[in-house]
MITORVEX-422803 format. One record per residue: residue in three letters; y, z, x of N, C-alpha, C, O in turn; residue number from 1. Coordinates in steps of 0.2 Angstrom, whole numbers, plus 2048, in hexadecimal, padded with zeros to 3 digits. Atoms other than C-alpha are relative to their C-alpha. Layout:
<sites>
SITE:ALA:Y:Z:X:Y:Z:X:Y:Z:X:Y:Z:X:NUM
...
</sites>
This chain:
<sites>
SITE:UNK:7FD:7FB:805:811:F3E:3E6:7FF:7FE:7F9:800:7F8:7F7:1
SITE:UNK:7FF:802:806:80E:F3E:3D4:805:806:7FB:807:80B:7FC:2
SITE:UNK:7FA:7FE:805:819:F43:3C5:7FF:804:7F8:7FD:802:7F3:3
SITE:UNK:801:7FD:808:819:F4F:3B7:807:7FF:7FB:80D:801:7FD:4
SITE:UNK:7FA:800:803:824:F49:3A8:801:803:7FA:7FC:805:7F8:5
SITE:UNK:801:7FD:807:82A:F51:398:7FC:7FD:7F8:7FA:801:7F3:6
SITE:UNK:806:803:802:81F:F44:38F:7FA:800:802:7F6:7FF:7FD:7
SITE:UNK:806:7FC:7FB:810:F4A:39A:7FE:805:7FD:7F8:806:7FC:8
SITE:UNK:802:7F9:803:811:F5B:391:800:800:7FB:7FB:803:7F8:9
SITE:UNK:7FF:803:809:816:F54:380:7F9:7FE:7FD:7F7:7FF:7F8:10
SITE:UNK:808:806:800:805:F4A:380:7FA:804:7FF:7F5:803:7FC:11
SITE:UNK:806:7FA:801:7FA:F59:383:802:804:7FA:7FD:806:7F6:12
SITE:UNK:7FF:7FF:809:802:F5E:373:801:808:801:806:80B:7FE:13
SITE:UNK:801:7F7:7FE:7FD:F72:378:800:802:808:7FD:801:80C:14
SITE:UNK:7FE:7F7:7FA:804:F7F:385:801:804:7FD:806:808:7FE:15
SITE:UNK:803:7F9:800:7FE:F8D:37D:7FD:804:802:7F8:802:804:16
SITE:UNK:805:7FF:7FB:7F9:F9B:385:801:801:808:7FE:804:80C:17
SITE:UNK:800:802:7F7:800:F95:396:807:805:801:80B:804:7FC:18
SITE:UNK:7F9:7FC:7FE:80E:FA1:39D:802:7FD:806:808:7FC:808:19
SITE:UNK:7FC:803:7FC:80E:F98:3AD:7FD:7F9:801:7F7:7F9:800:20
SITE:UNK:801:807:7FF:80B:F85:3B0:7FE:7FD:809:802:7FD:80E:21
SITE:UNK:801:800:7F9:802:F80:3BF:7FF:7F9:803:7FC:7F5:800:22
SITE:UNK:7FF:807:7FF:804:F70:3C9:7FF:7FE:808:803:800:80B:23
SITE:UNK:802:800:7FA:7FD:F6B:3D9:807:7FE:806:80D:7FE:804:24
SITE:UNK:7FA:7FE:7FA:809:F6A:3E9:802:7F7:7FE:807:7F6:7FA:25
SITE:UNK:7FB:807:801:80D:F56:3E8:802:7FE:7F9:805:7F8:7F9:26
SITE:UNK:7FD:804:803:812:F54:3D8:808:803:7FE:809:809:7FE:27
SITE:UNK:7FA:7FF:801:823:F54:3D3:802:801:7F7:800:7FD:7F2:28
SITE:UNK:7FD:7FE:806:82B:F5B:3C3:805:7FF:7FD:80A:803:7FD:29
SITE:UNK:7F8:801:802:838:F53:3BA:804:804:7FC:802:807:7F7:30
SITE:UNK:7FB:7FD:803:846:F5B:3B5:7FD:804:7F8:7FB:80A:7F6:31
SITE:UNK:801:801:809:843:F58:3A1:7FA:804:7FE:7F9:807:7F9:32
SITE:UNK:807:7FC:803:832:F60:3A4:801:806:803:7FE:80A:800:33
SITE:UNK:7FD:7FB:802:838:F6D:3AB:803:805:7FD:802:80B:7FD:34
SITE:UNK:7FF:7FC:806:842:F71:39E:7FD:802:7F8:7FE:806:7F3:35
SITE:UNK:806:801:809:834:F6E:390:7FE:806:804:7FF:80C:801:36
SITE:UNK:804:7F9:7FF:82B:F7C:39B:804:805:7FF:801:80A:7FD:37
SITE:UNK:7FB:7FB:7FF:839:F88:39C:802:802:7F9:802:808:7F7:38
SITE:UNK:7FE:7FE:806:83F:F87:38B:7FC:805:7FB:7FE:809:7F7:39
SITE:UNK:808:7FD:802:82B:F8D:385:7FF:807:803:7FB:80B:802:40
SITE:UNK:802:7FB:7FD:82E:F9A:392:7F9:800:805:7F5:805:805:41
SITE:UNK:807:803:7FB:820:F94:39F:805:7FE:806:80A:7FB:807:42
SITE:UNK:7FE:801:7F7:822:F96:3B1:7FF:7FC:802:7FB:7F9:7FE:43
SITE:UNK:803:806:7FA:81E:F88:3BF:7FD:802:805:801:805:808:44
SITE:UNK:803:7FC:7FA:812:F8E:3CE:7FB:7F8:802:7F9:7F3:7FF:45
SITE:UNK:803:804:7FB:80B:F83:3DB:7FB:802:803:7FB:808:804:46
SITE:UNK:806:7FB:800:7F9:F85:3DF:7FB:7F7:803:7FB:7F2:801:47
SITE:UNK:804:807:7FD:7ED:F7A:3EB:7F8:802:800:7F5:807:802:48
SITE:UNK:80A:7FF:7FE:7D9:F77:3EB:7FE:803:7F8:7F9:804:7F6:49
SITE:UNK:806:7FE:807:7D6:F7C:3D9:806:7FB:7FA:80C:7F9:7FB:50
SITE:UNK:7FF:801:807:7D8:F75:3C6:805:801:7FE:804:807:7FC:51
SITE:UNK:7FD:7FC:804:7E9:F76:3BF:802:7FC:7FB:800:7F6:7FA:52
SITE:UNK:7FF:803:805:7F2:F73:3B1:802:7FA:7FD:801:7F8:7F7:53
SITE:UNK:7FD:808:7FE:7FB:F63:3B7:7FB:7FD:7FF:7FC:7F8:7FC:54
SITE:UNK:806:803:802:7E7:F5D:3B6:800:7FF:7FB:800:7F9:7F8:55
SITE:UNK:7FF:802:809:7E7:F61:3A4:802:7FE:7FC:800:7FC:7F7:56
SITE:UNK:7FB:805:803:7F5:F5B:3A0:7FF:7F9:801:800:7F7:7FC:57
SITE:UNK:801:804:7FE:7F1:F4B:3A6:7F9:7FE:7FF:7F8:7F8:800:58
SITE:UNK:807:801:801:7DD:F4B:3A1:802:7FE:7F9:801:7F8:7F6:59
SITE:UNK:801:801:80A:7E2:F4E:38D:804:7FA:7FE:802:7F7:7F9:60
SITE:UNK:7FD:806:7FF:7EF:F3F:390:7FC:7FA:800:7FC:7F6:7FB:61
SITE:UNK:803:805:801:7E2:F34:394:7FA:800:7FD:7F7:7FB:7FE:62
SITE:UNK:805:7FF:802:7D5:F39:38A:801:800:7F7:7FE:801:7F2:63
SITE:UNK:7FD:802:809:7E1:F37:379:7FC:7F9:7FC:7F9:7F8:7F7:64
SITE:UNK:804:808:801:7DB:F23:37B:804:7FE:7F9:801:7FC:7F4:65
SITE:UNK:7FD:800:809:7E9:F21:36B:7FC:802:7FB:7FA:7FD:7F7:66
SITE:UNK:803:7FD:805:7E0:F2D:360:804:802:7FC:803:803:7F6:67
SITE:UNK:7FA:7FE:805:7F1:F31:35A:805:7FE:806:803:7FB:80B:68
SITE:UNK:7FB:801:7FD:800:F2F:361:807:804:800:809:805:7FB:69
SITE:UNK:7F9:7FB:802:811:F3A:366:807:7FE:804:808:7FA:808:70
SITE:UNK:7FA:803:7FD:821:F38:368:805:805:805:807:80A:804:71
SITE:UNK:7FF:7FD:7FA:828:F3A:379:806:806:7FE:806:80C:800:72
SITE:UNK:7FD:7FC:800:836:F42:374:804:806:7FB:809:809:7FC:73
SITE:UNK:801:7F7:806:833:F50:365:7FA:801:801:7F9:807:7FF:74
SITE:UNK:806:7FE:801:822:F51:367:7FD:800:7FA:7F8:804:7F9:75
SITE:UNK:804:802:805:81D:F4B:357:7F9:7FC:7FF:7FB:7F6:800:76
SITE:UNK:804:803:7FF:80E:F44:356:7FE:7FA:7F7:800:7FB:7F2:77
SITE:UNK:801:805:804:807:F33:34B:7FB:7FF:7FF:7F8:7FE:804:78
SITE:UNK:808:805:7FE:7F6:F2C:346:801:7FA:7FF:7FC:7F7:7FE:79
SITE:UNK:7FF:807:800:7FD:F1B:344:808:7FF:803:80E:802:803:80
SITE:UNK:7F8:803:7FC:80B:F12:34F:808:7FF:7FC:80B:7FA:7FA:81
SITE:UNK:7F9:801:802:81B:F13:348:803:7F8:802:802:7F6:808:82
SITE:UNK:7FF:805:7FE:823:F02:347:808:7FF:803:80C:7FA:804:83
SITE:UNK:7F8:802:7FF:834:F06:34C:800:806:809:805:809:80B:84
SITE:UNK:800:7FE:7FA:82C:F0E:35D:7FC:7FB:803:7FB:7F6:801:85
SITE:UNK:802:805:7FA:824:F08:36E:7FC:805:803:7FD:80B:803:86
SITE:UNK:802:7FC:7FA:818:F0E:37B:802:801:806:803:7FE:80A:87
SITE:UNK:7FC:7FE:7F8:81F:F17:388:7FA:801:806:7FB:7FF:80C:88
SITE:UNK:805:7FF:7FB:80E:F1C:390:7FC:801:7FC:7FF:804:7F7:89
SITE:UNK:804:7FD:801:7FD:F1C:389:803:802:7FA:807:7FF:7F8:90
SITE:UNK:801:7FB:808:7FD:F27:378:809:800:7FC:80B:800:7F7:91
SITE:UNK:7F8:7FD:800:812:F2A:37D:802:7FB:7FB:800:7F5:7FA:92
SITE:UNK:7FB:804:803:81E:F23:371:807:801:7FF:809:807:7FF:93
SITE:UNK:7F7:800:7FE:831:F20:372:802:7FB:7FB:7FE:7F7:7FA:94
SITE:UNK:7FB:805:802:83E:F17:366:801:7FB:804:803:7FC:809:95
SITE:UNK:7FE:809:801:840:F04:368:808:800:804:80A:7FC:808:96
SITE:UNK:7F9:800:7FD:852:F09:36E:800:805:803:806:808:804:97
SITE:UNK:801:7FA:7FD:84C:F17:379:804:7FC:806:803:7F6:807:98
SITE:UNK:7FF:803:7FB:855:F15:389:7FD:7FD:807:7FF:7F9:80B:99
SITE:UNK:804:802:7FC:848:F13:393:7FE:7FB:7FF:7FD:7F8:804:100
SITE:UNK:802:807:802:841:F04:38A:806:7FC:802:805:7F6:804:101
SITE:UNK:7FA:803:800:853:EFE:38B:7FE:800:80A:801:7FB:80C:102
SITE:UNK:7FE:7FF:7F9:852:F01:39F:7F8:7FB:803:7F7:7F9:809:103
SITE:UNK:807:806:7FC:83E:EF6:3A0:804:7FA:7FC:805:7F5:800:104
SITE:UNK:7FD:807:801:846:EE9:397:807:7FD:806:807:7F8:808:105
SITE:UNK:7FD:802:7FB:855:EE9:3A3:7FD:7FC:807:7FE:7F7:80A:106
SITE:UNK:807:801:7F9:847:EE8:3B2:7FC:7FA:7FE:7FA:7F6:802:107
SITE:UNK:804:806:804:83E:EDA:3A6:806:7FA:801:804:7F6:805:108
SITE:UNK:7F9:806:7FF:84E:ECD:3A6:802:800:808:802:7FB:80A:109
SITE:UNK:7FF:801:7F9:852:ED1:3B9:7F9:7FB:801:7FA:7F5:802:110
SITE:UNK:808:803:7FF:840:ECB:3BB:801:7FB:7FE:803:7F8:803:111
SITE:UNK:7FE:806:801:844:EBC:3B1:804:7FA:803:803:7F4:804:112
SITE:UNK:7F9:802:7FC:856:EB9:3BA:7FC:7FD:807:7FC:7F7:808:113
SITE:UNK:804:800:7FB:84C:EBA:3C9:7FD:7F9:802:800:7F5:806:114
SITE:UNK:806:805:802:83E:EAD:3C4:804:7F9:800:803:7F3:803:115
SITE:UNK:7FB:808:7FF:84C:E9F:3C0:805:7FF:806:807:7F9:807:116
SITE:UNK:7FE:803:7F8:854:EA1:3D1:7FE:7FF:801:800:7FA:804:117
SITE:UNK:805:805:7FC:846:E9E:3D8:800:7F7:801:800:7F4:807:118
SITE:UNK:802:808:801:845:E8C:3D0:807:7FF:800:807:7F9:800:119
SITE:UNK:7FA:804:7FD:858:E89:3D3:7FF:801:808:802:7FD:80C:120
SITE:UNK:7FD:7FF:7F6:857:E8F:3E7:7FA:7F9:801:7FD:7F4:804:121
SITE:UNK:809:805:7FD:844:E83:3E8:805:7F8:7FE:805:7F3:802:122
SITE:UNK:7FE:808:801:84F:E73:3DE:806:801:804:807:7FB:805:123
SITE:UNK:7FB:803:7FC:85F:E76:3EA:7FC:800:808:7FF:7FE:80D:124
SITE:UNK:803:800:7F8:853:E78:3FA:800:803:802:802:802:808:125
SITE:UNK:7FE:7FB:7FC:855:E8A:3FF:7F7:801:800:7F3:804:7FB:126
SITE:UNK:807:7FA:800:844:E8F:402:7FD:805:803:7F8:808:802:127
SITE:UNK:7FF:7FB:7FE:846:E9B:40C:803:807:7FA:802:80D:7FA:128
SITE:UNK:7FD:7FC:804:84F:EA1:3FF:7FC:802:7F9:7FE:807:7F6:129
SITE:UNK:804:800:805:842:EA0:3F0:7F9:805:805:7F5:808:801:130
SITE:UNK:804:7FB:7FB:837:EAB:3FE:803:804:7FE:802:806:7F8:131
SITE:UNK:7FE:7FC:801:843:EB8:3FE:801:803:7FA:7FF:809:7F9:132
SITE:UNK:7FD:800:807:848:EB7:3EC:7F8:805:7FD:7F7:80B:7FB:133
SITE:UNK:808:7FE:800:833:EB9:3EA:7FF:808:800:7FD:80C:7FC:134
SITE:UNK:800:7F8:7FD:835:ECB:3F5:803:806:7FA:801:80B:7F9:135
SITE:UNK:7FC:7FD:802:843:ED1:3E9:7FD:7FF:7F7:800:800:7F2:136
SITE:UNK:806:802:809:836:ECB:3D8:7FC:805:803:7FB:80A:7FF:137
SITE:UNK:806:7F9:7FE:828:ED7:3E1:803:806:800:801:80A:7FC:138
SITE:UNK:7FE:7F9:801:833:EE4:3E3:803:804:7FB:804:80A:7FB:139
SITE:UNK:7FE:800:808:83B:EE4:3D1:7F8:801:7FE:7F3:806:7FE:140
SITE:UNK:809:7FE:804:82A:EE3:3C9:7FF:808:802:7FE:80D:7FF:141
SITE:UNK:806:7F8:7FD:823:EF1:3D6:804:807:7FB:802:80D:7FA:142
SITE:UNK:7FC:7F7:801:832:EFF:3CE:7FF:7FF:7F9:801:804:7F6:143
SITE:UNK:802:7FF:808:82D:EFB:3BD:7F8:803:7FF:7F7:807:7FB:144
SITE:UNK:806:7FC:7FF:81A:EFF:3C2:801:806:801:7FD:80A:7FE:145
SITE:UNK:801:7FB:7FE:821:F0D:3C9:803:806:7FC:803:80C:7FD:146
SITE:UNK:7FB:7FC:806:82C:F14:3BA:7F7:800:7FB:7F5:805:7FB:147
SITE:UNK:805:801:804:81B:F0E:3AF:7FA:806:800:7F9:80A:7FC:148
SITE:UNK:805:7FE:7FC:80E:F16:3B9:801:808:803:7FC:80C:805:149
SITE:UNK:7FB:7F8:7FD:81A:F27:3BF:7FF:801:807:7FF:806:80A:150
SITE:UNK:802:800:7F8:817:F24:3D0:804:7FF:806:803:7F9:806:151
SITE:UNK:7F9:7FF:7FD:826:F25:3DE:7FF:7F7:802:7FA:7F3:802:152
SITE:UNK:7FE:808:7FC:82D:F12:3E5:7FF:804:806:800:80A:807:153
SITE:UNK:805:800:7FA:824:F11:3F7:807:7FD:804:808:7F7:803:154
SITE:UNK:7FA:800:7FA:835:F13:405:7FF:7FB:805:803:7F7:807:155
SITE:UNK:801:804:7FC:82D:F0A:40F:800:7FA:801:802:7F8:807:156
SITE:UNK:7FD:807:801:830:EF8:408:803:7FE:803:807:801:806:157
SITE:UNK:7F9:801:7FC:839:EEE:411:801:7F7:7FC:7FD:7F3:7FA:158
SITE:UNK:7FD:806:804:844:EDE:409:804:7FC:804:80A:7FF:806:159
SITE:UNK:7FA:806:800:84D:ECF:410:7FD:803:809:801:802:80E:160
SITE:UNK:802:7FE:7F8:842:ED7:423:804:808:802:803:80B:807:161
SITE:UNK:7FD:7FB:7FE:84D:EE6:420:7FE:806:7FB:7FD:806:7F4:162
SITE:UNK:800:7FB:802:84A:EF8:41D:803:802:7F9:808:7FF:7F7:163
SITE:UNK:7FA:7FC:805:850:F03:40E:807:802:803:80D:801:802:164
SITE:UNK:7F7:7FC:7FA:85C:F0D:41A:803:7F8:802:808:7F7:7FF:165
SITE:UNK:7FC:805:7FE:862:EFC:422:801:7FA:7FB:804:7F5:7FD:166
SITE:UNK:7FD:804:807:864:EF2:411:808:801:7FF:80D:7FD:7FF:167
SITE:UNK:7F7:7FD:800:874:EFF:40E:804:7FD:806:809:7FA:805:168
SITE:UNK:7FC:801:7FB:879:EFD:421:801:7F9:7FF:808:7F9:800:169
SITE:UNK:7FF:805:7FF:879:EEA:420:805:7FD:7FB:807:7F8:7FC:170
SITE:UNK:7FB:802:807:883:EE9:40F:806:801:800:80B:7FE:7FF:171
SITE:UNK:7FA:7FD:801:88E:EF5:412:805:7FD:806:80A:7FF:805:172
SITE:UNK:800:805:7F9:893:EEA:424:7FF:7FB:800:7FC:7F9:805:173
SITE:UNK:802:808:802:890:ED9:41D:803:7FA:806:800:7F6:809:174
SITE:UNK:7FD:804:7F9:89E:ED1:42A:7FF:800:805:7FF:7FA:808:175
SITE:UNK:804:7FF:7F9:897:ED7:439:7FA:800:800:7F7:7FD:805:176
SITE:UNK:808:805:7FE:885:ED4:435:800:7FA:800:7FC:7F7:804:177
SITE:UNK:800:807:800:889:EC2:430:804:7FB:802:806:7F5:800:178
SITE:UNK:7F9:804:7FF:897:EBF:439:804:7FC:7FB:806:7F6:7FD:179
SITE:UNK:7FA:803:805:8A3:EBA:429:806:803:802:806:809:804:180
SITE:UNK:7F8:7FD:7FF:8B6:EBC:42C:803:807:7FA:806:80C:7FB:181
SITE:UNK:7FF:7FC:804:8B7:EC3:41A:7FB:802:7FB:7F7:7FD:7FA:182
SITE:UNK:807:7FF:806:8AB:ECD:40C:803:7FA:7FC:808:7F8:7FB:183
SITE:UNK:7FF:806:805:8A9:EBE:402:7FF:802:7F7:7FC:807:7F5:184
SITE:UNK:7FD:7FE:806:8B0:EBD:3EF:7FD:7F9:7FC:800:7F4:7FC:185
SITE:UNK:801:804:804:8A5:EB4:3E1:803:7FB:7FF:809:7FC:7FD:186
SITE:UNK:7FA:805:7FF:8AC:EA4:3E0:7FC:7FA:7FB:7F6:7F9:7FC:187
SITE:UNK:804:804:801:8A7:E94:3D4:7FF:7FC:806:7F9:7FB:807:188
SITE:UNK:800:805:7FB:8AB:E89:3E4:7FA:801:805:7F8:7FC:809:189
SITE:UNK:804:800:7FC:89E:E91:3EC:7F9:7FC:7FF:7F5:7FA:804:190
SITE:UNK:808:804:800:88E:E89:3E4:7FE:802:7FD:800:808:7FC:191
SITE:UNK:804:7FD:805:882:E8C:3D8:7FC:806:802:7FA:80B:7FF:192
SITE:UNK:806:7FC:7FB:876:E96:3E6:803:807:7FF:800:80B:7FC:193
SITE:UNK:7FA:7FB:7FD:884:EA2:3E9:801:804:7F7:801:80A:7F6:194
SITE:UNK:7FF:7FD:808:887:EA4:3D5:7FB:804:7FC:7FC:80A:7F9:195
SITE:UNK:805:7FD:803:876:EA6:3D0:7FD:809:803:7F9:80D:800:196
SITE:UNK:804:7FC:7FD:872:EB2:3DE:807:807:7FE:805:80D:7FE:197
SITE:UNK:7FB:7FB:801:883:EBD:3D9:7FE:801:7F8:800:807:7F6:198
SITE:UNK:800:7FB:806:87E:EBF:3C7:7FA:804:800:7FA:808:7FC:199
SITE:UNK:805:7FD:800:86D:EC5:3CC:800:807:801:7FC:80B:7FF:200
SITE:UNK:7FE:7F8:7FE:877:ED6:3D6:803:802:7F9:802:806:7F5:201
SITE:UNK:7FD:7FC:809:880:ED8:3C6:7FC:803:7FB:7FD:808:7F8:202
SITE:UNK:805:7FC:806:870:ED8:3BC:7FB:807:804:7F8:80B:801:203
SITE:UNK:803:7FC:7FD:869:EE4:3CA:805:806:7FF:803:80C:800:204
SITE:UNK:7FB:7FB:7FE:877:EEF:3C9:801:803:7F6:801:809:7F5:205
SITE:UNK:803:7FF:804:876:EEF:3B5:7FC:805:7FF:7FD:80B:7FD:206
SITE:UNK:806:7FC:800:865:EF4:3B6:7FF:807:804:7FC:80C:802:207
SITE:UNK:800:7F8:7FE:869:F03:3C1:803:803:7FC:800:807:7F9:208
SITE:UNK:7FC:7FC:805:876:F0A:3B8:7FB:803:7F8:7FD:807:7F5:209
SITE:UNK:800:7FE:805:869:F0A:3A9:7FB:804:801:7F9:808:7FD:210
SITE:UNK:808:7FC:7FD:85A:F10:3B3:806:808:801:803:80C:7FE:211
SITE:UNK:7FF:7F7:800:868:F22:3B6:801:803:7FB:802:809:7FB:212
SITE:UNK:802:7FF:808:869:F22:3A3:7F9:803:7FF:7F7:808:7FD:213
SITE:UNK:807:800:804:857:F20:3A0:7FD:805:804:7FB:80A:802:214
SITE:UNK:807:7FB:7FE:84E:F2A:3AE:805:803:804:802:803:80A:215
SITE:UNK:7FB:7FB:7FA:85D:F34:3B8:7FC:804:804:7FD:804:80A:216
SITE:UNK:804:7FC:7FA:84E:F3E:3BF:7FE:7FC:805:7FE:7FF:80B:217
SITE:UNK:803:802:7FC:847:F31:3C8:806:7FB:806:808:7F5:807:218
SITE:UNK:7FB:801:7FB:853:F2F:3D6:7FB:7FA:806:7FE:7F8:80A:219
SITE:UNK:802:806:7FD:847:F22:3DE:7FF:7FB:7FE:7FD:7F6:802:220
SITE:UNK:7FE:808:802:848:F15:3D3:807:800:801:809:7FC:805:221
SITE:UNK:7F9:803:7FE:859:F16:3D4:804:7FE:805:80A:7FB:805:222
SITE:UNK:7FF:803:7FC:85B:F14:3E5:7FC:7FB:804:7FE:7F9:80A:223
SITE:UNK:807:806:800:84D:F08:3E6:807:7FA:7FB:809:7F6:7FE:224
SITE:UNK:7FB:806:805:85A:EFD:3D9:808:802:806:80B:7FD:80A:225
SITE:UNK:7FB:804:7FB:86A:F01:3E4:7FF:7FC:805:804:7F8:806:226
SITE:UNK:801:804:7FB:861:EFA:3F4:7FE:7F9:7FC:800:7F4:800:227
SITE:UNK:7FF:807:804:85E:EEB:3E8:806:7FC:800:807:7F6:803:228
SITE:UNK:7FA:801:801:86D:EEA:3E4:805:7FF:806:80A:7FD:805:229
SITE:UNK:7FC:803:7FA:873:EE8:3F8:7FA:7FB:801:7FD:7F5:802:230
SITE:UNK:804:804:7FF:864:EDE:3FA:806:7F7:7FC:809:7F3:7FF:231
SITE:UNK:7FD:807:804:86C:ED0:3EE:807:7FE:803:80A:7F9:802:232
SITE:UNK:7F7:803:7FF:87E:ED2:3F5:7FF:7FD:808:803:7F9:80B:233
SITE:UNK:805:800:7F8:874:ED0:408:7FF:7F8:7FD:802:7F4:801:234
SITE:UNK:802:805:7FF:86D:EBF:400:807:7FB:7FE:809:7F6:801:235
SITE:UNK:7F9:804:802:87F:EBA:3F8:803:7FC:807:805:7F6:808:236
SITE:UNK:7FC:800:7FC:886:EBC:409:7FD:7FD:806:7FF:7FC:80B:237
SITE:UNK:802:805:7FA:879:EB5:414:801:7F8:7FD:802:7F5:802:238
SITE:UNK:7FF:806:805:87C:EA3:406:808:7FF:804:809:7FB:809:239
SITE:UNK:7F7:803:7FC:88F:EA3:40B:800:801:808:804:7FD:80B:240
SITE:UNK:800:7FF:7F9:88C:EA8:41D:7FB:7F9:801:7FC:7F8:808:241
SITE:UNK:804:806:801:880:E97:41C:7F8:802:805:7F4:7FD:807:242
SITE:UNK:807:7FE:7FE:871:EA1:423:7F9:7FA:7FC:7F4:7F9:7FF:243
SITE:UNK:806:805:803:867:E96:417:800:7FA:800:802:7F8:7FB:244
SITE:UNK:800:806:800:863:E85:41D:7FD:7FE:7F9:7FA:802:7F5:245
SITE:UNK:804:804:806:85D:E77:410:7FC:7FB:804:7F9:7F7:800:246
</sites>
């Protein structure tokens, strides 16, 4: 599936002319860009085996090569970079405080958080644990690629041996998958392992809240970030269940 967004259209600079907007069957239409067509008074039609507009939209994009530059969200355009913007894509430009930069930087620091548990699980001996940890650094990365690139998170994934769908099942049932008497409750007494891996759901769980600011349409990053987010409480509570020898 691929993705048309209201930076997508902004970027071709011109819909003139066009009364309806043509887009091959897989790609998906974000809200936002929806309403930039609607507002213009341009229909949406679906149309397979020839040339549409969605081509064009996407040809003139990459064929800008920063010949100028616009911004994603007035569609103004620049022949030199403003220094109080960012690339959002290619030619695309956004505010520095755009929420969306604000939501790769959250996904940038998870990633970091990540990388230093790593080297605390490796110096207390979980290695098992620094493997896992590893699965949950591939798949943070992959949903920034996937925001980057406009391209859906791939369901298929699977984290910690466990599915998307059985990630929630196992979270939400912690006791009985891991035989604990009770959900267990952040504790210093528990340990460093236990500490570091509990602020990492917290940072997971940040970062989704800022992903349904920044990209509300794309409802599969954000459930690609809640299953993270059981992924991490999955690793908490395999640590106190002592799943993880040393």
């Amino acid at each position: 599936m691929r993705i048309l967004t209201e930076a997508d259209l902004r970027s071709s600079l011109s819909l003139e002319g066009i009364k309806i907007y043509t887009v091959p069957p897989d790609v998906f239409i974000t809200p936002a860009a929806r309403e930039y067509l609607a507002v213009r008074g341009i229909g949406i039609a679906v149309r397979s085996g020839e040339k549409t507009c969605y081509d064009d939209t996407k040809q003139a994009k990459t064929s800008a090569r920063m010949s100028f530059y616009v911004d994603a969200r007035t569609g103004k355009t620049y022949k030199e970079k403003p220094e109080d913007m960012t690339h959002l894509r290619a030619n695309i430009l956004v505010k520095k405080t755009d929420p969306i930069i604000d939501f790769r930087g959250k996904l940038d620091l998870l990633e970091s958080e990540i990388i230093l548990a790593q080297i605390v699980s490796e110096r207390l001996g979980y290695g098992q644990m620094t493997k896992d940890l590893g699965e949950t650094l591939d798949f943070t990365r992959n949903i920034l690629r996937c925001e980057v690139l406009e391209v859906p998170v791939d369901e298929s994934v699977t984290l910690l041996g466990l599915s998307i769908p059985e990630l929630r099942r196992v979270s939400h049932d912690i006791k009985s998958e891991l035989g604990l008497k009770t959900h267990p409750i952040p504790d210093y007494t528990m340990g460093e392992m236990p500490a570091v891996v509990n602020k990492l759901r917290a940072l997971v769980r940040q970062t989704e809240l800022q992903a349904a600011r920044a990209v509300p349409e794309r409802t599969d990053i954000i459930q690609a970030l809640n299953r993270l987010s059981s992924c991490m409480h999955i690793l908490f509570c395999r640590l106190i269940a002592g799943k993880y020898g040393r």
